[in-house]
C-alpha positions as CSV (number, residue, x, y, z in Angstrom):
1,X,83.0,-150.5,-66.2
2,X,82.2,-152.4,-62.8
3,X,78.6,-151.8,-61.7
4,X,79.5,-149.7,-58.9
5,X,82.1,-147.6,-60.3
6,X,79.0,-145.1,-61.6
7,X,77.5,-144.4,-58.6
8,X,81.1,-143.1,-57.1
9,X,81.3,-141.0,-60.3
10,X,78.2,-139.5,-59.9
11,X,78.7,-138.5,-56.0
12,X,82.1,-136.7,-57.1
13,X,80.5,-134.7,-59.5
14,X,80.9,-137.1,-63.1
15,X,78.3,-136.9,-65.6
16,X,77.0,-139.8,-67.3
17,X,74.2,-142.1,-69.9
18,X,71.8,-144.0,-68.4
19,X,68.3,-145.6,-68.7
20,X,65.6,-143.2,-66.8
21,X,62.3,-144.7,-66.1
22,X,61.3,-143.0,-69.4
23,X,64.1,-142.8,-71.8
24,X,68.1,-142.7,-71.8
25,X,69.0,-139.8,-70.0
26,X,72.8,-137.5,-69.6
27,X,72.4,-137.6,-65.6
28,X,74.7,-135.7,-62.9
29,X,74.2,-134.6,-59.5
30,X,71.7,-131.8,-59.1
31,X,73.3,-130.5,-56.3
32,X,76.6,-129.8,-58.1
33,X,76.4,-126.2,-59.8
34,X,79.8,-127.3,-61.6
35,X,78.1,-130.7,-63.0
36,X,74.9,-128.8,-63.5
37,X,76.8,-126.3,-66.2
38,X,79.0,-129.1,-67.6
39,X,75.2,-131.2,-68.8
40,X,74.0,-127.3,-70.4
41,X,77.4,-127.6,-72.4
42,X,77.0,-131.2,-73.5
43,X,73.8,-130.6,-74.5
44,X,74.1,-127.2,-76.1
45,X,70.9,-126.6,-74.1
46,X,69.4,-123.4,-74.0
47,X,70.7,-121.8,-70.5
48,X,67.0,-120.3,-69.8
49,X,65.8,-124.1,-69.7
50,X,65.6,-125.7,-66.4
51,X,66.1,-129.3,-66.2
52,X,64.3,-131.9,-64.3
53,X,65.8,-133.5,-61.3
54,X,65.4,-137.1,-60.2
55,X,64.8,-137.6,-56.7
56,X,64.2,-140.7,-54.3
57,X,61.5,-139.6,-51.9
58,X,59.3,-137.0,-51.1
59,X,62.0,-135.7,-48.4
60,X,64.6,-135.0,-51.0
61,X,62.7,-131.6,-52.0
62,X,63.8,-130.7,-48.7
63,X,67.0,-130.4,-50.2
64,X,66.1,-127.6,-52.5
65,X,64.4,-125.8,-50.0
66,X,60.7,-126.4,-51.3
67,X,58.2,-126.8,-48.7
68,X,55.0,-128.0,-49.6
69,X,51.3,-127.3,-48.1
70,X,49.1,-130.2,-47.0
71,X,46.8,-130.6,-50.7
72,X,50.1,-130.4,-52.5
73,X,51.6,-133.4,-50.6
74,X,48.5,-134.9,-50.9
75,X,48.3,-134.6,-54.8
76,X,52.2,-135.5,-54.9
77,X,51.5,-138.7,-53.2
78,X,49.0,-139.5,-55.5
79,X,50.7,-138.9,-58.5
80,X,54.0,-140.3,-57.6
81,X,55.8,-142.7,-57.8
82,X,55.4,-142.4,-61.7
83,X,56.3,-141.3,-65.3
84,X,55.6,-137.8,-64.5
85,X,57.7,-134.5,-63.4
86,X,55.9,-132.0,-61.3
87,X,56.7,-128.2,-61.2
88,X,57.2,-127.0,-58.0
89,X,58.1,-122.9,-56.5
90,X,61.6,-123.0,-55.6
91,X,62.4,-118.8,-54.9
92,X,65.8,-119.7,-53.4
93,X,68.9,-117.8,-55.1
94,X,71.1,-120.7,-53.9
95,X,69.0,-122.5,-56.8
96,X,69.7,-120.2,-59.1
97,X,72.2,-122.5,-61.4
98,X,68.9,-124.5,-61.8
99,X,65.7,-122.4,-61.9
100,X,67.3,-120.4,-64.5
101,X,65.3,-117.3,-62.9
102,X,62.0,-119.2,-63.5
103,X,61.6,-119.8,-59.8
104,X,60.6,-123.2,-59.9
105,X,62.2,-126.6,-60.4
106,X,60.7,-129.7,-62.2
107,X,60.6,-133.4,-60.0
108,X,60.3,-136.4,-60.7
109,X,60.0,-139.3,-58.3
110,X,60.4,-142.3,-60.7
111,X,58.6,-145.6,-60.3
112,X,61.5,-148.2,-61.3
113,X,63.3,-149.7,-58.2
114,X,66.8,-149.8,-59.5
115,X,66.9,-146.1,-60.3
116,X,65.3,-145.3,-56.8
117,X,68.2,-147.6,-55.5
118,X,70.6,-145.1,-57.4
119,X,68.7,-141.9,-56.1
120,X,68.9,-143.1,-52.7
121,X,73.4,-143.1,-53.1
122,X,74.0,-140.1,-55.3
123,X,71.5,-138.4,-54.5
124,X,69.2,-136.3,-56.8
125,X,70.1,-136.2,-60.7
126,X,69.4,-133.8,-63.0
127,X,68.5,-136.5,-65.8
128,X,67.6,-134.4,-69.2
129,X,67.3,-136.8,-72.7
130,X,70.6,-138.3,-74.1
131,X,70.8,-135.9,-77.1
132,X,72.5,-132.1,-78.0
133,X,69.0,-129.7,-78.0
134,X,66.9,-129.9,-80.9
135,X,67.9,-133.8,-82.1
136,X,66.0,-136.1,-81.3
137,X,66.8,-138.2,-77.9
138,X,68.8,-141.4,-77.7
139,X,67.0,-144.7,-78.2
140,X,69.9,-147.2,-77.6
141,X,73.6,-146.6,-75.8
142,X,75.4,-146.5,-79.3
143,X,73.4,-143.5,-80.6
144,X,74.0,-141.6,-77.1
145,X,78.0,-142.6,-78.0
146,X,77.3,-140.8,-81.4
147,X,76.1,-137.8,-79.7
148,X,77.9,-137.5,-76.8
149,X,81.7,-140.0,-77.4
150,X,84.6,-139.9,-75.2
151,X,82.8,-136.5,-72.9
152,X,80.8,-138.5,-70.7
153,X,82.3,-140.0,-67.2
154,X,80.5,-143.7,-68.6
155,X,77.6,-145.3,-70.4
156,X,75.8,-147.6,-68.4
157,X,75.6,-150.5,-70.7
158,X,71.8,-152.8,-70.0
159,X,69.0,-151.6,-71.1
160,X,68.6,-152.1,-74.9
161,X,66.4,-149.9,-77.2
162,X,64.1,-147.7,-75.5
163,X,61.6,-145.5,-77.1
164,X,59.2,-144.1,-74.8
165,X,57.4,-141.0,-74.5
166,X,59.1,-138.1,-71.9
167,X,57.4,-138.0,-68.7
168,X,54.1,-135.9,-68.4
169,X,54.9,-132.5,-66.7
170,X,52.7,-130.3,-64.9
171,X,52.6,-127.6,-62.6
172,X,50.7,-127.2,-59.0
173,X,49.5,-123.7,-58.6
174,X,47.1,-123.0,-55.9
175,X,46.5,-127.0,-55.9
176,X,45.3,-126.8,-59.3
177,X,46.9,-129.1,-62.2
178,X,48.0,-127.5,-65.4
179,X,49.4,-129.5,-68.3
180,X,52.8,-128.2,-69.9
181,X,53.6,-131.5,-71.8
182,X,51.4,-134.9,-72.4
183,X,53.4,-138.4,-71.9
184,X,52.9,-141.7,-71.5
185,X,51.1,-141.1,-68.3
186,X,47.5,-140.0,-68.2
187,X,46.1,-137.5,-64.7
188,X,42.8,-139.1,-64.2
């Protein structure tokens, strides 16, 4: 597959396998209710489950309709650009097909540069682990080709084996930190 052929897919809606800043992830446009519900079949995923979305900046919540107070920003800008996902209030009904009736959303604004690169074309990606629900995630290409085969738009062939941890995820509540899930990155 040419280099640039993903990105296209992506924008028109394709689903795909690539390297996340944490681990291989089954990524499609999170503003695509249509590619949204395709992922939740791939994966088998529980349909109560929100995923997390991939975005490139700070302004790109904007497209969810989240608005932020001052200390939030501020504690967003200090914890990203990094391995973690932060849960933020998102009440909109348009959102629906991703809050799941949870009335929030998950974000993560990664650290690596090429997949900020990426963010910045497609725009945000819903970017859940390479792997049906309840197995454990893909560490290398060929074992998200096991999972996953000829159903995916492409595979996105350069990383090698990864085996890191998910991304940390809180929540911001009344600009106070809760913990949901530990990862490589430590709040200090």
């Amino acid at each position: 597959m040419q280099s640039k052929n993903y990105q296209e897919i992506l924008m028109k809606g394709g689903v795909g396998i690539l390297a996340t800043d944490t681990i291989y992830g089954l990524v499609g446009s999170a503003l695509s209710p249509k590619t949204v519900q395709r992922i939740y079949r791939l994966r088998h995923r529980n349909p109560k489950k929100p995923f997390i979305i991939l975005i490139s900046s700070l302004k790109d919540l904007k497209l969810f309709n989240i608005k932020i107070d001052p200390k939030t920003e501020k504690i967003l800008k200090r914890l990203w650009p990094n391995k973690i996902s932060i849960i933020l209030p998102c009440r909109s009904k348009k959102f629906f097909y991703l809050h799941r009736g949870t009335n929030s959303l998950a974000f993560r604004l990664p650290k690596n540069k090429n997949l900020i690169q990426l963010l910045k074309k497609t725009g945000p990606l819903v970017a859940p682990s390479a792997n049906p629900e309840g197995q454990p995630p893909a560490t290398t290409i060929s074992e998200a080709k096991k999972y996953f085969g000829n159903n995916v738009d492409f595979y996105l062939l350069n990383s090698g084996k990864i085996k890191n941890s998910p991304s940390t995820l809180i929540k911001i509540n009344k600009n106070k930190i809760s913990i949901l899930r530990q990862g490589d990155f430590l709040i200090k």
